[in-house]
C-alpha positions, 0 to 999 in steps of 0.5 A: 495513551494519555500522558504521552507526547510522539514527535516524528523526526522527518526532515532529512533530505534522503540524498543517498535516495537520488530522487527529488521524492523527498525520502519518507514520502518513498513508498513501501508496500504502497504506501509513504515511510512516514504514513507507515510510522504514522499508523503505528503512532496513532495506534497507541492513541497519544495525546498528539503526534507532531511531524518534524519536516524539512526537505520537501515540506509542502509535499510531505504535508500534503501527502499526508492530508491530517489536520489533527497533525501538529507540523513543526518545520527544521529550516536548518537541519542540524541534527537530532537533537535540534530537531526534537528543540523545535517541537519543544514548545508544543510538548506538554510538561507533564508527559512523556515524548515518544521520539520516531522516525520518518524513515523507520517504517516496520516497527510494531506497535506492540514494540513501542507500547513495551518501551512505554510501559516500562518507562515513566515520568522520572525515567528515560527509555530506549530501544535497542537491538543487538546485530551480528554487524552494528557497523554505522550505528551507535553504540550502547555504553552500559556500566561493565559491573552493573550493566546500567545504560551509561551512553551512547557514542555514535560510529564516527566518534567511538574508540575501538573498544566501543566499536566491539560492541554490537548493542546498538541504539534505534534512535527511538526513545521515550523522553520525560518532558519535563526535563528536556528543555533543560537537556536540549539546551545542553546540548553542542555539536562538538563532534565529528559531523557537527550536529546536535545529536538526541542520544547526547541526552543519555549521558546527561540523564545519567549524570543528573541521576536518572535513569536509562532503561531498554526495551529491545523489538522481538526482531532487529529488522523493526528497527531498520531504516532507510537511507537507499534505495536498496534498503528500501527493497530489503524492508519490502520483502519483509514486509510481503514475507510476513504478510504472506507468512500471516495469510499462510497461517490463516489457511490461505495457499500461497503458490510461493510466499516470495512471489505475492506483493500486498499493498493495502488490506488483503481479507481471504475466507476459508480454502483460498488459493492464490498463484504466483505473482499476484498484486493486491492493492487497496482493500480487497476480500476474498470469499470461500474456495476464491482461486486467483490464478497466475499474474493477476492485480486486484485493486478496491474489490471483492469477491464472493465464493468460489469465483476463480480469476484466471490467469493476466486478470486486472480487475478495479474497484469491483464487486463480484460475486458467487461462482463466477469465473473472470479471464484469462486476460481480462480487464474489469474495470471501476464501477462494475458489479458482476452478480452470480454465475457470470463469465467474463472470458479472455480479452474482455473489458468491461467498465462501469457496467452491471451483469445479471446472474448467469449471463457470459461475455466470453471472447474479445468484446468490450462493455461499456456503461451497460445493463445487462440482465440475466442469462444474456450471452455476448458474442465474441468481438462485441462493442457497446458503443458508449461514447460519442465524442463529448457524453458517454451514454448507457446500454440497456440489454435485458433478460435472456438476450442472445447477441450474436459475434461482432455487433456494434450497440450504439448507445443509448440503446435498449435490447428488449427481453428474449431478442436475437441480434444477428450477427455482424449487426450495428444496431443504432435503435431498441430492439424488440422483445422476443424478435431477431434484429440484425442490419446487413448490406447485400453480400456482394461477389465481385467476378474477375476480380484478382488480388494483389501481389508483390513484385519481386522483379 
């Protein structure tokens, strides 16, 4: 929105967080607090966000590697209020400043763009939600006659009467900013924790005759935040139950909504079916009539229609496609396209490697770095051999193979179309077209021969 200034307060050292992570940079969902508060800004396009960092500076910023990112340091973390004073000389006279935190990581933008359009130049706006328990936040102090905003007092500093009352403030607030140089310098710290805090403006406002509005989030857990790590897991399980809420009322079929976790994007077609305990990470597509069976992680893939994954499956940054059927207990791998029709059955991986349509790796083999054409079927315990110590190096194995259990391929390697490899063969050279290959020793008896036992004496 133009005319409109985001500072993100995010210099708090999170001790409660017990970790040398500094605490917005905690994953929720996957990705970093302060990368979640940072999406929502930029949706409402501002003329510039600025970043308040303190504690763990270096890795913040280059956690989140944005140059059009203003980066303002608070060497001395001494509250709020002192926060917001060191962003104060990239702030625009003639905007607004939308106050966030690096630690509030759920709030909507339709929310903020609420508090945006109820406020204006000549106005200072709030956010503010009522809770059933507001023990440890500040209190909402309105005019008993004509309910207007008067204050807001925090927790340590309240009477009894002010800690009745369950309107609390967010701490997120649009400021007019070109009456903050003045408020900020008024501020002190003449309080119980001997900081500066931001929500002292409020009553400076209403002294100067400004006036104070609200705007309240349509659920109070937009404005949660996150000082431990078991508010950390609280905020996530709101964050997958309104995901899987949202996947529901598209027609998806959760097993359980409780028992799904999304990190990244999840795009599901029609008739979608996914069981318990399924992990999503990085953009992933499902098509039409997709079945992803139990306790399976599907990381940067997509997946055409009517593929099922079966259950234990981990498959990355791959493209499936129609009617193929993966697992269970299989691994595919980054850089593999399956085309049509392909199974890929229990205990195989395969890795960097293209499969043609109709072709079957079903049982306990590894494919590495290969070609594979059409309706080829790899027999179980299979190995494509692609790494020699120092180079990988690639397999070629063309339409209408048949490859028996048991087989080495030691690439570089071409099987030509329609060959036979025998089963128990290491094949070290191409193969021809339309003929049987196999390399085996003479079978051997040895007469006469016993087997060792165990001796119990």
């Amino acid at each position: 929105m133009s005319g409109l200034d985001v500072v993100i307060l995010a210099a708090g050292a999170g001790k409660r967080m017990y970790s040398t992570l500094p605490k917005v940079l905690h994953k929720l969902a996957g990705k970093p607090l302060l990368q979640h508060v940072l999406d929502t800004a930029q949706c409402l396009l501002p003329s510039q966000i600025c970043i308040v960092y303190g504690h763990g500076g270096e890795l913040v910023r280059s956690a989140l590697d944005d140059p059009s990112l203003v980066w303002i340091e608070q060497a001395q973390r001494l509250g709020t209020g002192h926060a917001l004073k060191q962003a104060l000389p990239v702030l625009r006279a003639d905007e607004a400043t939308l106050v966030l935190f690096g630690d509030v990581p759920l709030v909507k933008s339709e929310t903020l763009e609420l508090l945006v359009r109820q406020a204006h130049t000549n106005c200072l706006a709030l956010l503010t939600v009522k809770l059933n328990d507001p023990t440890g936040y500040g209190r909402i102090v309105r005019d008993a006659v004509t309910g207007d905003i008067r204050a807001i007092v925090e927790e340590k500093d309240a009477n009894t009467a002010q800690r009745a009352i369950n309107e609390i403030n967010t701490g997120i607030m649009l400021l007019p900013n070109k009456f903050l140089s003045d408020w900020l310098a008024r501020l002190d710290n003449a309080n119980n924790q001997g900081e500066y805090y931001l929500t002292d403006i409020v009553a400076m406002a209403v002294k100067d005759g400004i006036r104070v509005i609200s705007a309240s989030p349509a659920n109070s857990w937009e404005s949660s935040g996150v000082n431990n790590k078991l508010q950390l897991a609280e905020l996530e399980r709101i964050y997958q139950r309104n995901y899987a809420n949202k996947l529901m009322l598209q027609g998806v079929m959760l097993a359980d909504p409780a028992r799904i976790d999304i990190r990244g994007r999840l795009n599901c077609g029609s008739d979608v079916e996914i069981d318990i305990n399924c992990l999503f990470e990085g953009n992933v597509e499902l098509g039409d009539r997709v079945k992803i069976q139990a306790n399976c992680v599907l990381r940067d893939v997509a997946i055409a229609d009517g593929t099922v994954v079966s259950a234990f499956t981990l498959i990355e940054h791959t493209t499936i496609g129609q009617n193929c059927r993966i697992g269970p207990y299989a691994r595919i791998r980054p850089g593999t396209y399956l085309d049509q029709d392909v199974h890929i059955g229990n205990f195989v991986e395969i890795k960097n490697s293209q499969i043609a349509a109709g072709s079957k790796v079903n049982h306990l083999s590894y494919i590495g770095d290969s070609q594979i054409g059409r309706n080829v079927n790899v027999g179980a315990g299979t190995i494509t051999c692609n790494y020699d110590g120092a180079h990988k190096h690639r397999t070629i194995i063309e339409d209408n193979v048949f490859i028996g259990s048991d087989c080495q391929l030691i690439a570089p390697v071409k099987v030509a179309r329609g060959a036979t490899i025998g089963a128990g063969s290491t094949i070290t050279r191409d193969a021809p077209a339309e003929q049987l290959s196999l390399s085996r020793s003479r079978q051997t008896s040895i007469p006469n021969w016993k087997r060792p036992k165990k001796d119990h004496t």
